[in-house]
C-alpha positions as CSV (number, residue, x, y, z in Angstrom):
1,X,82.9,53.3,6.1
2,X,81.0,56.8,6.5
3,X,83.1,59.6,5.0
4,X,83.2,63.2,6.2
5,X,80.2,64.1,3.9
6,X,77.8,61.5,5.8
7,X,78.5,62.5,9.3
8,X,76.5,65.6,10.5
9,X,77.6,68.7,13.0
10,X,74.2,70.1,13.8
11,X,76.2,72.2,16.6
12,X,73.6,73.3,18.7
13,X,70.5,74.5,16.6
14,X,68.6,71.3,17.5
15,X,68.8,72.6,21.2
16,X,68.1,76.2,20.3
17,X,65.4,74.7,18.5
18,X,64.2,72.5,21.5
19,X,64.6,75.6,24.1
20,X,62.5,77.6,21.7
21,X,59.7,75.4,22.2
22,X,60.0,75.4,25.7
23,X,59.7,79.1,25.5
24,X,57.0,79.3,23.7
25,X,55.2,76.1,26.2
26,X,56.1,78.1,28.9
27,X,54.2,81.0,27.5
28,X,51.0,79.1,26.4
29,X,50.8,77.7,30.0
30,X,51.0,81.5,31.4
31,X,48.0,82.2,29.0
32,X,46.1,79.6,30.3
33,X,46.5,80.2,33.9
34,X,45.6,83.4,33.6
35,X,42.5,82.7,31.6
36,X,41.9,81.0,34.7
37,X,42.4,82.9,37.0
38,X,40.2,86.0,35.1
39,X,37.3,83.5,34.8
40,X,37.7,82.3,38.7
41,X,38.0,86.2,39.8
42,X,35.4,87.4,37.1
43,X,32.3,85.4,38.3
44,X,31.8,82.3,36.8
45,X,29.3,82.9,33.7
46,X,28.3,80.2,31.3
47,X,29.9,82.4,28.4
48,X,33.3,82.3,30.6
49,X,33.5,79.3,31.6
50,X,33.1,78.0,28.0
51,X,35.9,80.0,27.1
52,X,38.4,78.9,29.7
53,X,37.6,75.4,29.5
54,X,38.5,75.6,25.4
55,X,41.4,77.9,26.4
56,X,42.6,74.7,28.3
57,X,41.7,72.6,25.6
58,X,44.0,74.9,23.3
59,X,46.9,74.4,25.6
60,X,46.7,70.6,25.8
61,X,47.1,70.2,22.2
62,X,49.9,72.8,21.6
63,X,51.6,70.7,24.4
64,X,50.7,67.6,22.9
65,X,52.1,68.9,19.7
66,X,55.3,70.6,21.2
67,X,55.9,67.7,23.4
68,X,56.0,65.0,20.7
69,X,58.2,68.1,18.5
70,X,61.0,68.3,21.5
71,X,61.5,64.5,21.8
72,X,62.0,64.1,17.8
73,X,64.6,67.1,18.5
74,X,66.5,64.5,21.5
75,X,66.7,61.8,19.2
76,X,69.9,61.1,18.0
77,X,70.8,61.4,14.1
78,X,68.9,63.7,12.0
79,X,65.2,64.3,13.4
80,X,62.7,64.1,11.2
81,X,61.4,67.6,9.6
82,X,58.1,69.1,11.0
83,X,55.0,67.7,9.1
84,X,52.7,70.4,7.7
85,X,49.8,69.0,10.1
86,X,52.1,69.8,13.0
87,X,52.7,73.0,12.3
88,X,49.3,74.2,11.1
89,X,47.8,72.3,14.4
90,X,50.5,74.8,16.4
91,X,49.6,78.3,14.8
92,X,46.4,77.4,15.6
93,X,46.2,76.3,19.2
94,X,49.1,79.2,20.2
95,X,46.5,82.1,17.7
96,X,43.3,80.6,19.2
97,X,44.7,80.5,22.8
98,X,45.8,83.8,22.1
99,X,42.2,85.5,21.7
100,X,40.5,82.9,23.8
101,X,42.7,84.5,27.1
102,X,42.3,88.6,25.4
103,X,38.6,87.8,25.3
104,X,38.8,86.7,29.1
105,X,40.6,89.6,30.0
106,X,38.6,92.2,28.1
């Protein structure tokens, strides 16, 4: 029999939490598109099309990673915590993305 100490109210942070990832998908795939669409308007060099194709590369695995963070958040119970891997491979990607598409526009 599960007392009141066992049974968890995580109210609605786990869907803050899963909109804020959303948020910040959402934003990643704005960055790319645009990197995109500089490089397309820009004249295609070698220089930046090497840059948009890892800008794109950035953005798949910050979706990969975000992607595989929202479902943990649907699962029922507690989800599991964020590894360190996880979170290290996000900074990266959304920091690297981040000059990647300034270096497109400038």
């Amino acid at each position: 029999m599960s007392g009141p100490a066992d049974e968890r109210d995580p109210g609605l942070q786990p869907e803050r939490t899963r909109l804020a990832w959303r948020r910040t998908t959402l934003a990643c795939t704005v960055a790319a598109v645009l990197a995109v669409r500089s490089t397309l308007r820009g004249g295609l060099s070698t220089e930046s099309a090497l840059t948009c194709a890892l800008c794109c590369l950035l953005w798949l695995g910050f979706l990969l990673v975000a992607h595989h963070r929202i479902r943990a958040l649907s699962t029922p119970g507690r989800p599991h915590t964020l590894t360190a891997g996880q979170a290290t491979a996000a900074t990266l990607c959304t920091m690297a993305l981040a000059v990647c598409a300034t270096t497109l526009v400038f």
